[in-house]
C-alpha positions as CSV (number, residue, x, y, z in Angstrom):
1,X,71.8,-80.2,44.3
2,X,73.1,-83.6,45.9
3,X,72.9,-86.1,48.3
4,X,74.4,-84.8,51.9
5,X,74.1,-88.3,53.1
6,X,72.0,-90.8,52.3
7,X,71.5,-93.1,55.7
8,X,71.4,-90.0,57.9
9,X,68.4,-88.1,59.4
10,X,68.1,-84.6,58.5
11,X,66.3,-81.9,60.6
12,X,65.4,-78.4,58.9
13,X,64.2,-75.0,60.6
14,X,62.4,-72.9,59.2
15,X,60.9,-69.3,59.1
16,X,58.5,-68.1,56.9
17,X,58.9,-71.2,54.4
18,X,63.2,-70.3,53.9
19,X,65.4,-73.0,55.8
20,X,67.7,-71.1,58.3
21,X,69.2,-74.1,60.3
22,X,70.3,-77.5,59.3
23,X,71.7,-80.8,61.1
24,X,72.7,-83.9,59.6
25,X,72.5,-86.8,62.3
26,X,74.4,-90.1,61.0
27,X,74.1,-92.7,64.0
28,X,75.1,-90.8,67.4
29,X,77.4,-88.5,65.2
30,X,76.4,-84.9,64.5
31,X,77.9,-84.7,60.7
32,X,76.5,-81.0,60.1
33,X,75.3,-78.2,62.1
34,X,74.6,-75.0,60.2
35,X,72.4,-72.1,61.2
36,X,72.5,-69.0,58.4
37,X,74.7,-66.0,60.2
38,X,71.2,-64.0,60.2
39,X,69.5,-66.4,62.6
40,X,72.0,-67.0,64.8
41,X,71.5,-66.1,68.7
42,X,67.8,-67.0,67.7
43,X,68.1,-70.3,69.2
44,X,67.5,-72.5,66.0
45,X,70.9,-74.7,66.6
46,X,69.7,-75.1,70.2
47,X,66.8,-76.7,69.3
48,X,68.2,-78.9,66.4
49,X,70.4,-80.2,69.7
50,X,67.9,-81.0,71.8
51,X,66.2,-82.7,68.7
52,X,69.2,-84.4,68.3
53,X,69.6,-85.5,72.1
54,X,66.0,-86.9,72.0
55,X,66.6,-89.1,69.2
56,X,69.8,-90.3,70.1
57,X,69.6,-90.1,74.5
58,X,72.4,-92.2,75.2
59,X,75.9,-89.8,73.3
60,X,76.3,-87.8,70.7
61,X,79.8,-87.2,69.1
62,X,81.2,-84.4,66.8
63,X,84.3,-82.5,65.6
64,X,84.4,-78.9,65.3
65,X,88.0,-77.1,64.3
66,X,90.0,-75.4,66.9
67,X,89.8,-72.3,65.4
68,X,85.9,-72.4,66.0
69,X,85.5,-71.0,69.2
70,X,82.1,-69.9,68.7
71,X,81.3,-73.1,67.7
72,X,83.2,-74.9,71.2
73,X,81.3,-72.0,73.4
74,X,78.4,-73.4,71.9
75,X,78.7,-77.2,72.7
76,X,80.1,-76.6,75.6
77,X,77.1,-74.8,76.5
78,X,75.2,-77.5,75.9
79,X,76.9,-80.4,77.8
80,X,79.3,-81.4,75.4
81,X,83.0,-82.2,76.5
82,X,86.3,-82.5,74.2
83,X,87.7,-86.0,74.7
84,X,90.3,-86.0,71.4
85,X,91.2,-84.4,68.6
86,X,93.9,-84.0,65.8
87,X,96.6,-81.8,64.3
88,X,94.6,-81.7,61.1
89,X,94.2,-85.3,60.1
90,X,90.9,-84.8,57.7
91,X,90.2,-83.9,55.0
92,X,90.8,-79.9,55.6
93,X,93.8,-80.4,57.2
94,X,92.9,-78.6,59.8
95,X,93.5,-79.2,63.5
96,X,90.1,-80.2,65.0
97,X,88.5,-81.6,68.3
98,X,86.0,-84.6,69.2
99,X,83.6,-83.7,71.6
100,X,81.0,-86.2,73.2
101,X,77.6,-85.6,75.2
102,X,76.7,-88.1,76.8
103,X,73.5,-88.3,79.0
């Protein structure tokens, strides 16, 4: 296994000792949000959020593809608003957004 990143902070959750939920925090940027499929709607990447918004109170930033509507429902749910984006410009070549929360 490697290195996600090595100056970021890294928040786990766990049930029952197995990690279902991950996010990587690199300054005010959310690099990595991932909750397993069979613990989502469990509220594991809502709290990882809130983690998130406590440690960093002022913004947070992040880009999530277009074709991730779950995954815009889900910011947008939680205060976060698109304020850019690409036509695919990374690394996937994927059109994606920016969205910001800021406090």
């Amino acid at each position: 296994m490697g290195t996600v990143m090595p100056f970021s902070d890294v928040w786990v959750a766990e049930v029952d000792d197995a990690v279902c939920a991950v996010l990587v925090l690199k300054k005010n940027w959310i690099e990595q949000l991932y909750v397993d499929p069979d613990w989502t709607n469990q509220g594991l990447g809502t709290a990882l959020i809130e983690c998130a918004k406590v440690e960093r109170s002022e913004t947070l930033d992040l880009w999530t593809f277009k074709s991730n509507g779950h995954a815009q429902r889900f910011y947008e749910r939680h205060g976060f608003r698109a304020v850019g984006g690409t036509n695919g410009n990374n690394e996937e070549g994927e059109p994606d957004t920016h969205y910001r929360w800021v406090k």
